[in-house]
PDB file of N, CA, C and O in Angstrom:
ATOM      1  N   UNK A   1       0.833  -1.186   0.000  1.00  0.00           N
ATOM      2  CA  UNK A   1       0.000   0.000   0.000  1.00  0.00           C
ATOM      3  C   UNK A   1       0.883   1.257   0.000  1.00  0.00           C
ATOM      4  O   UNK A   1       0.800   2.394  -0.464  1.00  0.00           O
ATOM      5  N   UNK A   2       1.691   0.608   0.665  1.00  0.00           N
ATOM      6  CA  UNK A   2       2.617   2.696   0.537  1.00  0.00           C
ATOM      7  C   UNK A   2       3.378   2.726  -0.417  1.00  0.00           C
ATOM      8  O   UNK A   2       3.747   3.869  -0.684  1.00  0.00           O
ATOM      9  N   UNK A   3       3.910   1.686  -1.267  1.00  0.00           N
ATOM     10  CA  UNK A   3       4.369   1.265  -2.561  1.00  0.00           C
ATOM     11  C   UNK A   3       3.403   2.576  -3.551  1.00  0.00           C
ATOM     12  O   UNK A   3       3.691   3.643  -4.093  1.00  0.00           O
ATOM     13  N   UNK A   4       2.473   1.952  -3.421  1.00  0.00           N
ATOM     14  CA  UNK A   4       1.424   2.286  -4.402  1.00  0.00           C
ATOM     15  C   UNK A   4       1.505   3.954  -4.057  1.00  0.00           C
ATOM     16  O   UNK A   4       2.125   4.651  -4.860  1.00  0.00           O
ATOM     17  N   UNK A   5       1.024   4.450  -3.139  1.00  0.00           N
ATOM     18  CA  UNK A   5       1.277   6.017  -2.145  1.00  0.00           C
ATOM     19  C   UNK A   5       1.928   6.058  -2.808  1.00  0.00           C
ATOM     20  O   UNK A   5       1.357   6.315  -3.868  1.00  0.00           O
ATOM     21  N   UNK A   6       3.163   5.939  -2.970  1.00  0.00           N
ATOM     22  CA  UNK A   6       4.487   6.607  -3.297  1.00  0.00           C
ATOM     23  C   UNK A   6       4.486   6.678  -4.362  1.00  0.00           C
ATOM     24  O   UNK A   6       5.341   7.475  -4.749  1.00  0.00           O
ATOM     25  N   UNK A   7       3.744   6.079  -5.394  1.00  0.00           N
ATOM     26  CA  UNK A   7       4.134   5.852  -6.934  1.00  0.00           C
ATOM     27  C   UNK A   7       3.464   7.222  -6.987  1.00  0.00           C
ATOM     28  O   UNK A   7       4.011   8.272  -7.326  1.00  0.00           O
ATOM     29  N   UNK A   8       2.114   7.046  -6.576  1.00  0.00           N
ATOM     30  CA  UNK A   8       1.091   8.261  -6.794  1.00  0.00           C
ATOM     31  C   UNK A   8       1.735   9.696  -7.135  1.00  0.00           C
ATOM     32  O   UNK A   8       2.007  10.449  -8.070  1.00  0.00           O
ATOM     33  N   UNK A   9       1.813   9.511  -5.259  1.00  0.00           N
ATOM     34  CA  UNK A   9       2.115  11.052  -4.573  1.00  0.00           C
ATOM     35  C   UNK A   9       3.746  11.891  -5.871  1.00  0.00           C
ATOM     36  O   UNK A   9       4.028  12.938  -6.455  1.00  0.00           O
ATOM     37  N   UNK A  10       4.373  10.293  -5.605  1.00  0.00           N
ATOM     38  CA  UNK A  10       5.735  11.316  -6.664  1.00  0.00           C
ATOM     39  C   UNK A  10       5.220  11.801  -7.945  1.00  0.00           C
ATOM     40  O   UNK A  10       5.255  13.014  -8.155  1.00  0.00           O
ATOM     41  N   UNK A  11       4.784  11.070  -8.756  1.00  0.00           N
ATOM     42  CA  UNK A  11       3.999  11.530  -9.803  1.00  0.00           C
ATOM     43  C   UNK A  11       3.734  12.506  -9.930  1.00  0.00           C
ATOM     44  O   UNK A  11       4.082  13.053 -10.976  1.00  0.00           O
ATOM     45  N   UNK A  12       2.820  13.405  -8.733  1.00  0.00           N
ATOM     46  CA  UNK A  12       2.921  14.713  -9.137  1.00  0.00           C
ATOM     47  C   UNK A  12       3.241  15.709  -8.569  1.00  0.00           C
ATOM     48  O   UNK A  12       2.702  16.786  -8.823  1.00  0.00           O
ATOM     49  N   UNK A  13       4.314  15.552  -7.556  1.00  0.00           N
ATOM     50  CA  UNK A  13       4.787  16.524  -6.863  1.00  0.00           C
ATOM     51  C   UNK A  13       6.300  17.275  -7.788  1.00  0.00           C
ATOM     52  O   UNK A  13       6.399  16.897  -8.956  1.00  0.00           O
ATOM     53  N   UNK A  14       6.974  17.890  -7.475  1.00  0.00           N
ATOM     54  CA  UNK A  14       7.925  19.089  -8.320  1.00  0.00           C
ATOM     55  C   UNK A  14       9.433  18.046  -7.071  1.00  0.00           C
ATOM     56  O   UNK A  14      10.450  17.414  -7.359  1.00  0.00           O
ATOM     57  N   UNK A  15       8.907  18.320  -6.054  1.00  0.00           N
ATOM     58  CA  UNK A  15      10.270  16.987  -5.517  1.00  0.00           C
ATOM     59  C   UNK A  15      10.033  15.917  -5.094  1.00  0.00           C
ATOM     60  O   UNK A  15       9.761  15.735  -3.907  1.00  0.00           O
ATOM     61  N   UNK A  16      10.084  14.998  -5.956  1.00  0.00           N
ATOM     62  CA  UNK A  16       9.840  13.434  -5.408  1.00  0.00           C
ATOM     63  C   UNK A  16      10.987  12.867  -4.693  1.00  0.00           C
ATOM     64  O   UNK A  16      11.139  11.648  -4.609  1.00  0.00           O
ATOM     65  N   UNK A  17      11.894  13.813  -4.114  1.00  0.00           N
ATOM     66  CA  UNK A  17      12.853  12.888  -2.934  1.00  0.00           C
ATOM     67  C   UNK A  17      12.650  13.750  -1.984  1.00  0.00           C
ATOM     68  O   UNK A  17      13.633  13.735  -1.243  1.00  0.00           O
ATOM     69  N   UNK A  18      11.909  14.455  -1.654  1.00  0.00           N
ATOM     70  CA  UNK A  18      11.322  15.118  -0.597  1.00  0.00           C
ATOM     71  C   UNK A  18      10.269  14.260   0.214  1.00  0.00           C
ATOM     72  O   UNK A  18      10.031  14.323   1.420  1.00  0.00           O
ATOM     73  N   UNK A  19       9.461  13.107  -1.140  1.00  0.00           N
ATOM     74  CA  UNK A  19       8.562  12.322  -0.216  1.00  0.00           C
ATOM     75  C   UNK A  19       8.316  11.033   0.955  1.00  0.00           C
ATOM     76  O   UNK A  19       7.633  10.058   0.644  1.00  0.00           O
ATOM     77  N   UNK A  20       8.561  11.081   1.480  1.00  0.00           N
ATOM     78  CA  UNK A  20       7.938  10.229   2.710  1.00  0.00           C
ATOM     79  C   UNK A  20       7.231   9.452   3.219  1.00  0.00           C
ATOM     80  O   UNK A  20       6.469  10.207   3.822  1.00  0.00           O
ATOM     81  N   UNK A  21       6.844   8.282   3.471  1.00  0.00           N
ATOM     82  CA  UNK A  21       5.431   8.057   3.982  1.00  0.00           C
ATOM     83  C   UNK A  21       5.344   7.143   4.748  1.00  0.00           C
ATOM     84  O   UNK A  21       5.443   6.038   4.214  1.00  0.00           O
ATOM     85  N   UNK A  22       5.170   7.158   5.983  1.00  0.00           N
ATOM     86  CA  UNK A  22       5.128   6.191   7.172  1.00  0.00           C
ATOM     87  C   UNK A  22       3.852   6.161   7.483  1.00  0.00           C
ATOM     88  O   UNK A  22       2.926   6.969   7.403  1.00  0.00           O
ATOM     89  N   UNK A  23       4.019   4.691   7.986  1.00  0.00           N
ATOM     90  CA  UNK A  23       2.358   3.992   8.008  1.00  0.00           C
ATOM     91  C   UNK A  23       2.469   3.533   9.886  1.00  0.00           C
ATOM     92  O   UNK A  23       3.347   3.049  10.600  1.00  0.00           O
ATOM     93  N   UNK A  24       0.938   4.051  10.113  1.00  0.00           N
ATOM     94  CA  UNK A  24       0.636   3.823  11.285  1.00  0.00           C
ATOM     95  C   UNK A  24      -0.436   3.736  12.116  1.00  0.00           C
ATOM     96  O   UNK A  24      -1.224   2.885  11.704  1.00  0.00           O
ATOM     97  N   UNK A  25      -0.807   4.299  13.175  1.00  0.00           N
ATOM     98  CA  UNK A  25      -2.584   3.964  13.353  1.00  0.00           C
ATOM     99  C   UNK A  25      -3.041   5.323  14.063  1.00  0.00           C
ATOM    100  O   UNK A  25      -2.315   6.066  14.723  1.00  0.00           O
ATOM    101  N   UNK A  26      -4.320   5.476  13.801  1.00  0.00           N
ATOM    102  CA  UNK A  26      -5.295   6.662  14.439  1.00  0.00           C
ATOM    103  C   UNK A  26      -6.345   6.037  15.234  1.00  0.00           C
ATOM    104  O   UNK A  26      -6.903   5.259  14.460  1.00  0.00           O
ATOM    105  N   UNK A  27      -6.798   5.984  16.161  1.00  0.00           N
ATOM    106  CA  UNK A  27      -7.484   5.453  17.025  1.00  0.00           C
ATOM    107  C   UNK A  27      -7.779   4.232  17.119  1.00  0.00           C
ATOM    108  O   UNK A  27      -8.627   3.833  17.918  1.00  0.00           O
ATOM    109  N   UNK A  28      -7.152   3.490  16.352  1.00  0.00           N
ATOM    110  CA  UNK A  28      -7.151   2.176  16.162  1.00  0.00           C
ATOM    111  C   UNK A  28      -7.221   1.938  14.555  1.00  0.00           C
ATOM    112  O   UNK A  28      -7.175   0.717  14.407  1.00  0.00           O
ATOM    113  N   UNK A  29      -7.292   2.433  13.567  1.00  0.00           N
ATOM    114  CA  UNK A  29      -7.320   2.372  11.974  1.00  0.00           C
ATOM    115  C   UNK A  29      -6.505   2.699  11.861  1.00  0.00           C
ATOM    116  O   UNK A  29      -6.136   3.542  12.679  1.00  0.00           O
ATOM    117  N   UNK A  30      -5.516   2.269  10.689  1.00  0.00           N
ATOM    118  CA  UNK A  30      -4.095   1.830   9.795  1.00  0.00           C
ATOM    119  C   UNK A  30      -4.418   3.221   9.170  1.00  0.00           C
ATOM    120  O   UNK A  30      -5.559   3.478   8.787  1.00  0.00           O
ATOM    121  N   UNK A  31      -3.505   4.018   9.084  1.00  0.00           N
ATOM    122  CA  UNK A  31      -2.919   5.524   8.533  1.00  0.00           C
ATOM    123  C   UNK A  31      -2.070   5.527   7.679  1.00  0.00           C
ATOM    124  O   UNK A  31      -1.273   4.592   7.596  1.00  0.00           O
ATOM    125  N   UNK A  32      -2.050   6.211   7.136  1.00  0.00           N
ATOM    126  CA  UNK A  32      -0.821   6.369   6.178  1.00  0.00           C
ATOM    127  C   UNK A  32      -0.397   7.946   6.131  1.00  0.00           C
ATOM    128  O   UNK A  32      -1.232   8.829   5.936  1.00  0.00           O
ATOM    129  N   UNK A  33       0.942   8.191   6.323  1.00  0.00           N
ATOM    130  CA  UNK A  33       1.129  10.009   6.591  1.00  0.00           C
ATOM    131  C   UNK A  33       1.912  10.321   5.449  1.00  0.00           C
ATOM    132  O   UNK A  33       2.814   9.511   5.239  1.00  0.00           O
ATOM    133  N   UNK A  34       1.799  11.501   4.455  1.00  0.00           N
ATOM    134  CA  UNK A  34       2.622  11.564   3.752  1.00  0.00           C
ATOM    135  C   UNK A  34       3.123  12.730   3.502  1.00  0.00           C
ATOM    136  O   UNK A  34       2.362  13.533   2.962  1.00  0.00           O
ATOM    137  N   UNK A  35       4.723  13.229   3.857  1.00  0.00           N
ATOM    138  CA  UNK A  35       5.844  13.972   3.724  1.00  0.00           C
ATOM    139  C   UNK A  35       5.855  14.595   3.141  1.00  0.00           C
ATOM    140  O   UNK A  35       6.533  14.075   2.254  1.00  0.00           O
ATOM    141  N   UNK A  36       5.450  16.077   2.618  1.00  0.00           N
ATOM    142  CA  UNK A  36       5.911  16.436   1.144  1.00  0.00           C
ATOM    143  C   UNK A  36       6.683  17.381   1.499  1.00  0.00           C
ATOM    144  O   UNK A  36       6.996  17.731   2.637  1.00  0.00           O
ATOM    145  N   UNK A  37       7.245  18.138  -0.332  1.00  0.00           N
ATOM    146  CA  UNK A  37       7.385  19.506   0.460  1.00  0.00           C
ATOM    147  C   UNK A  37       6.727  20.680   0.652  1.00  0.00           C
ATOM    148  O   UNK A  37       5.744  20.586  -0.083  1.00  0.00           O
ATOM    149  N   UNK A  38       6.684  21.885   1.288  1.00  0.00           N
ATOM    150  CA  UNK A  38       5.673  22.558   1.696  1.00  0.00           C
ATOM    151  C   UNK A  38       4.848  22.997   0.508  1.00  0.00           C
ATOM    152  O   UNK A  38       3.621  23.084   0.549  1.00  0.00           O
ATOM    153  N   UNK A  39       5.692  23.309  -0.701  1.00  0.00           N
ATOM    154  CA  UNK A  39       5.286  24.161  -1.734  1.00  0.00           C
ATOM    155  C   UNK A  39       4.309  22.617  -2.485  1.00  0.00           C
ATOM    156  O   UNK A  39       3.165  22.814  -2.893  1.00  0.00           O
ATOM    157  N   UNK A  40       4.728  21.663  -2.543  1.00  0.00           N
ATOM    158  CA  UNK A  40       3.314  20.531  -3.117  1.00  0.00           C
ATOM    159  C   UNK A  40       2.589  20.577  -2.151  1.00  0.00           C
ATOM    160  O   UNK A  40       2.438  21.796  -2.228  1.00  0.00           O
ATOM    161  N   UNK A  41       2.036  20.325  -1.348  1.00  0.00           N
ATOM    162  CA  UNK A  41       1.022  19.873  -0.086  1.00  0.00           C
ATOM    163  C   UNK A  41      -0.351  20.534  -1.207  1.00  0.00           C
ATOM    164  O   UNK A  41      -1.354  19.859  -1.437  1.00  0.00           O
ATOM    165  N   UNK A  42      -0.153  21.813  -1.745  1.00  0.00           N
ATOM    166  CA  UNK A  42      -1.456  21.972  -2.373  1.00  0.00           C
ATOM    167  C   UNK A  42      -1.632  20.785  -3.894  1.00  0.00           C
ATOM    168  O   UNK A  42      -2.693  20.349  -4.342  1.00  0.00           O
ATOM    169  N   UNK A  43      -0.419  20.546  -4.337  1.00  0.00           N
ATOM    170  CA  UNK A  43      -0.790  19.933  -5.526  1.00  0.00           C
ATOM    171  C   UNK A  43      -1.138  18.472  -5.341  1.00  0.00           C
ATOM    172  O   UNK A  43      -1.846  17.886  -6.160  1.00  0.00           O
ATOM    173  N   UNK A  44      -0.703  17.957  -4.401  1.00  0.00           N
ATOM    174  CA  UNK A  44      -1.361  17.024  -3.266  1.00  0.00           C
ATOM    175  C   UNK A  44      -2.746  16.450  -2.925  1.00  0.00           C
ATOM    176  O   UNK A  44      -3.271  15.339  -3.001  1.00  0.00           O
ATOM    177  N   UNK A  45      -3.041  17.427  -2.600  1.00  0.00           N
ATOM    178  CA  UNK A  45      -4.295  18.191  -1.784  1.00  0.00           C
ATOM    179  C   UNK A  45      -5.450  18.311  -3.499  1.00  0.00           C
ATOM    180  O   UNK A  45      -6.544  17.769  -3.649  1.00  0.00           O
ATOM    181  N   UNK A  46      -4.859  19.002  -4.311  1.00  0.00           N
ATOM    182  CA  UNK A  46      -5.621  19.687  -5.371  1.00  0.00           C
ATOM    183  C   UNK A  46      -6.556  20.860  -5.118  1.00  0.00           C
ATOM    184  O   UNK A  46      -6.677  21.480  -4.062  1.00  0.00           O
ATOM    185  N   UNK A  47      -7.140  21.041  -6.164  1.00  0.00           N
ATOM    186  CA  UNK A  47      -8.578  22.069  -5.962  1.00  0.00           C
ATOM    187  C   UNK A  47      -9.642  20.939  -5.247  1.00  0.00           C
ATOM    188  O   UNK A  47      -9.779  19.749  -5.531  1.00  0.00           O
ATOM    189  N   UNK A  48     -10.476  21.910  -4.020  1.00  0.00           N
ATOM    190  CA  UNK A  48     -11.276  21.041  -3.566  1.00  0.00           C
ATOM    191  C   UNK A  48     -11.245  19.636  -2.849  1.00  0.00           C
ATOM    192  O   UNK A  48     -12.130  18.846  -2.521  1.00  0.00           O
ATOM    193  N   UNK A  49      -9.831  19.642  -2.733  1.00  0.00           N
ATOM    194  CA  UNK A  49      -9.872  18.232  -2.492  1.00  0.00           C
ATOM    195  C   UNK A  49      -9.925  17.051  -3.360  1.00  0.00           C
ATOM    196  O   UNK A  49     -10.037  15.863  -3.058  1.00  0.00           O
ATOM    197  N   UNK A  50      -9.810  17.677  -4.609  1.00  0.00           N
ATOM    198  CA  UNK A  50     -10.237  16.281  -5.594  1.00  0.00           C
ATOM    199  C   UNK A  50      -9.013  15.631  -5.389  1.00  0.00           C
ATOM    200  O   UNK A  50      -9.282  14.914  -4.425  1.00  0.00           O
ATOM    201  N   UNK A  51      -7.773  15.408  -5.692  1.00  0.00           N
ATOM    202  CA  UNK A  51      -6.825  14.906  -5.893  1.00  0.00           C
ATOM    203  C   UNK A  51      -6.835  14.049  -5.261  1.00  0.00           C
ATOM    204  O   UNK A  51      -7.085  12.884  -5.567  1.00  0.00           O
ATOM    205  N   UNK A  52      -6.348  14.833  -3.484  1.00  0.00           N
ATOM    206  CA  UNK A  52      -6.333  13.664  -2.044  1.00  0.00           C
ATOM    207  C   UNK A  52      -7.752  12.872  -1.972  1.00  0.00           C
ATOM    208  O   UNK A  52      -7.821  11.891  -1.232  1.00  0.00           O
ATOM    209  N   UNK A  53      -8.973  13.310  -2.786  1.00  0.00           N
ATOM    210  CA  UNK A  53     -10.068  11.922  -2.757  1.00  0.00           C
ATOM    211  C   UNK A  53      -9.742  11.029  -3.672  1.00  0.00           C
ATOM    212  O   UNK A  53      -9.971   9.911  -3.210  1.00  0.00           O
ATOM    213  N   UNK A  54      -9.305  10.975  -4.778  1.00  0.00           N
ATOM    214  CA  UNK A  54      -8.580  10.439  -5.875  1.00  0.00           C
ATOM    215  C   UNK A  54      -7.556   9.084  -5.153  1.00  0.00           C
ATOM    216  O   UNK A  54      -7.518   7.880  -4.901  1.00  0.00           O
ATOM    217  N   UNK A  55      -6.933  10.188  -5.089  1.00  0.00           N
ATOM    218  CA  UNK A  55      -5.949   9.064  -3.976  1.00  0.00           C
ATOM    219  C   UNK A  55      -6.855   7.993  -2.996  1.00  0.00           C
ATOM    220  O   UNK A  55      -6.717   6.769  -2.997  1.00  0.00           O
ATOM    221  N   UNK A  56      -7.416   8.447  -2.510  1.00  0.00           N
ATOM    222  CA  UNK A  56      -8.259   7.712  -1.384  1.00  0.00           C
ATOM    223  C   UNK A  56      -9.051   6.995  -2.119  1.00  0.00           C
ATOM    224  O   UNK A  56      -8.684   5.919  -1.648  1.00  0.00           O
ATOM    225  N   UNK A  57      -9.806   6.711  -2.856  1.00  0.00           N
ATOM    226  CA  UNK A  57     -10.172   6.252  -3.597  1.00  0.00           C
ATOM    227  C   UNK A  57      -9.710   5.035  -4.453  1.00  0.00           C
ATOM    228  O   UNK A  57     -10.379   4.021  -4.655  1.00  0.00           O
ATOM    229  N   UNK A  58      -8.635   5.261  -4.858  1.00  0.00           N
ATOM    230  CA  UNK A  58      -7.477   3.948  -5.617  1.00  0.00           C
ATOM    231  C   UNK A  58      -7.197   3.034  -4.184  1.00  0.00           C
ATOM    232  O   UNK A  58      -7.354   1.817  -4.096  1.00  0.00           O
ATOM    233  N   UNK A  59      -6.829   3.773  -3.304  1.00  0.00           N
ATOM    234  CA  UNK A  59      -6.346   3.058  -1.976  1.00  0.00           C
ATOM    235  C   UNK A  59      -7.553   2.142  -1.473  1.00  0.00           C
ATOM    236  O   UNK A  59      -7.244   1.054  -0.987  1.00  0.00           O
ATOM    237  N   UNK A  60      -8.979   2.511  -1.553  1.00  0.00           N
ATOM    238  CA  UNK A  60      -9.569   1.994  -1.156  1.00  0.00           C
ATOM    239  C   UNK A  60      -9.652   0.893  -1.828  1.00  0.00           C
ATOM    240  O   UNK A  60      -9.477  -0.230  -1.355  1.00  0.00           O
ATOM    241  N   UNK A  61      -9.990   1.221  -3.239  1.00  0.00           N
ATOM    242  CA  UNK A  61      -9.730  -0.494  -4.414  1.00  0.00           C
ATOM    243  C   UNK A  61      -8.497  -1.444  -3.888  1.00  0.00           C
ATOM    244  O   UNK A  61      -8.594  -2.656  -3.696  1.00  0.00           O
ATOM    245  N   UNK A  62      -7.360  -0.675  -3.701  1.00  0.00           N
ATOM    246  CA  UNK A  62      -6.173  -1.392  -3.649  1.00  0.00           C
ATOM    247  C   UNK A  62      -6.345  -2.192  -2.043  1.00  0.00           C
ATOM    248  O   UNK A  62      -5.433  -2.827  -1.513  1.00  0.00           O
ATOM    249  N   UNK A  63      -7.492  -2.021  -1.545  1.00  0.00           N
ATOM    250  CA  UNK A  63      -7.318  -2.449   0.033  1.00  0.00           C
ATOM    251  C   UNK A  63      -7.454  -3.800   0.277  1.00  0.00           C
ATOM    252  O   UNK A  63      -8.620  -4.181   0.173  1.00  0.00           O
ATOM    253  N   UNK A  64      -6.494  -4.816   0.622  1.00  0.00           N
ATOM    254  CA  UNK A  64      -7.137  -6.238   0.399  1.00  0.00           C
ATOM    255  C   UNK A  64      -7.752  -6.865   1.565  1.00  0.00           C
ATOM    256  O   UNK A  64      -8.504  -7.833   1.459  1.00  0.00           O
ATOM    257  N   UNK A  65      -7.307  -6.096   3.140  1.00  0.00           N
ATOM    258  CA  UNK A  65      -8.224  -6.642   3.989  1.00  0.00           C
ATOM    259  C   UNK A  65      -9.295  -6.151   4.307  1.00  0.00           C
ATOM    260  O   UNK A  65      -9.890  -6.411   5.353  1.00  0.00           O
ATOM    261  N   UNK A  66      -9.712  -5.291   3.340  1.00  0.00           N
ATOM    262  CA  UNK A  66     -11.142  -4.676   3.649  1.00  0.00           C
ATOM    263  C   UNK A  66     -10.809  -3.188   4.762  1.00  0.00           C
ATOM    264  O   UNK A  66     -11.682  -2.346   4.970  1.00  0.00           O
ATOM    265  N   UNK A  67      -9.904  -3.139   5.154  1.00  0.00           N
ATOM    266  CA  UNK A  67     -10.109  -1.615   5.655  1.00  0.00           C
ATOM    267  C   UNK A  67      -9.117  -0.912   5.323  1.00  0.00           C
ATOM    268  O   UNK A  67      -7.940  -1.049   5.657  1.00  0.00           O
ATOM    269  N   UNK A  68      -9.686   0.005   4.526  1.00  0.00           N
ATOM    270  CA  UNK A  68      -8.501   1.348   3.899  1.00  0.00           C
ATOM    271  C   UNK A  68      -8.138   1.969   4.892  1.00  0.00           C
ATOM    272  O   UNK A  68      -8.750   2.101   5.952  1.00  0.00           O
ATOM    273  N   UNK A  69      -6.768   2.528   4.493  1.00  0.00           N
ATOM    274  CA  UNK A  69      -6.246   3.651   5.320  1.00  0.00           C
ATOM    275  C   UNK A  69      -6.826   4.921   5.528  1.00  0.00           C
ATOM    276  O   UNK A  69      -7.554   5.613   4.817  1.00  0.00           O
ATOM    277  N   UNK A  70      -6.242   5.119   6.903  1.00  0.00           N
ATOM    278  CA  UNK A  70      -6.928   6.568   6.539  1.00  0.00           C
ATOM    279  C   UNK A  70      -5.337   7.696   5.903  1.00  0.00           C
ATOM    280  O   UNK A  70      -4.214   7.193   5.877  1.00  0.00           O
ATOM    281  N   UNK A  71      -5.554   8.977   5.524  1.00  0.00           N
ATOM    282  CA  UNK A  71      -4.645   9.200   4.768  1.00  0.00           C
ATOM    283  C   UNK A  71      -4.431  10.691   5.509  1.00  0.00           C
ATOM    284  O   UNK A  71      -5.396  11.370   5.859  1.00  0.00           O
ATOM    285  N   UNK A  72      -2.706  11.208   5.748  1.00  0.00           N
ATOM    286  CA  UNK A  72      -2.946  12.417   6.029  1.00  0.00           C
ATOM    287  C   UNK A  72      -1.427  12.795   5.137  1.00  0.00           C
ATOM    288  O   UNK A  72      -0.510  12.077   4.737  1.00  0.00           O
ATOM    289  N   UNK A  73      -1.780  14.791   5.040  1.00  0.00           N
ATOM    290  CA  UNK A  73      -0.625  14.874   4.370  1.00  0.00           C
ATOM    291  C   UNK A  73      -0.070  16.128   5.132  1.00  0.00           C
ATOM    292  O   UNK A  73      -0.773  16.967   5.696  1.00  0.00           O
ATOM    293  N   UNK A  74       1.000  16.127   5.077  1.00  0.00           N
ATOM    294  CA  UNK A  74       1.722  17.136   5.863  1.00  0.00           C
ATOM    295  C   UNK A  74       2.956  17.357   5.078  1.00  0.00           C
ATOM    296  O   UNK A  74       3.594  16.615   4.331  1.00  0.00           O
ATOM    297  N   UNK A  75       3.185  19.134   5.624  1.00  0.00           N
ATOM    298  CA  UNK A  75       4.064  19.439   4.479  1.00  0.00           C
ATOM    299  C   UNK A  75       4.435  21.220   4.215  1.00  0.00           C
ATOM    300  O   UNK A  75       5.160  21.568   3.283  1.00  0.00           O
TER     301      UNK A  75
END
């Protein structure tokens, strides 16, 4: 799963060795946090949010035990 994150997120960020992504838990659900640098976090993010639902979205297909991550980005 963070394989996949990572393919994503570099794709369209301006520094893809800036990115990051450590996996972990939020109140008990599997997280995924991801690193950028400050100046992507919006291209990330997108207008509206579409992008980071985008993302969330593939992740959810890609989920094989049935519970997706939850996803945060910082940056």
């Amino acid at each position: 799963m963070e394989d996949l994150l990572g393919f994503l997120v570099r794709a369209l960020v301006r520094d893809p060795d800036a990115v990051e992504i450590t996996q972990g838990e939020r109140r008990g659900e599997p997280t995924l946090r991801v690193m950028v640098a400050p100046e992507d976090r919006g291209v990330v993010i997108g207008r509206e949010g579409r992008t980071i639902k985008a993302i969330t979205t593939v992740l959810r297909a890609a989920a094989t035990d049935g519970r997706p991550p939850g996803l945060e980005v910082e940056g």
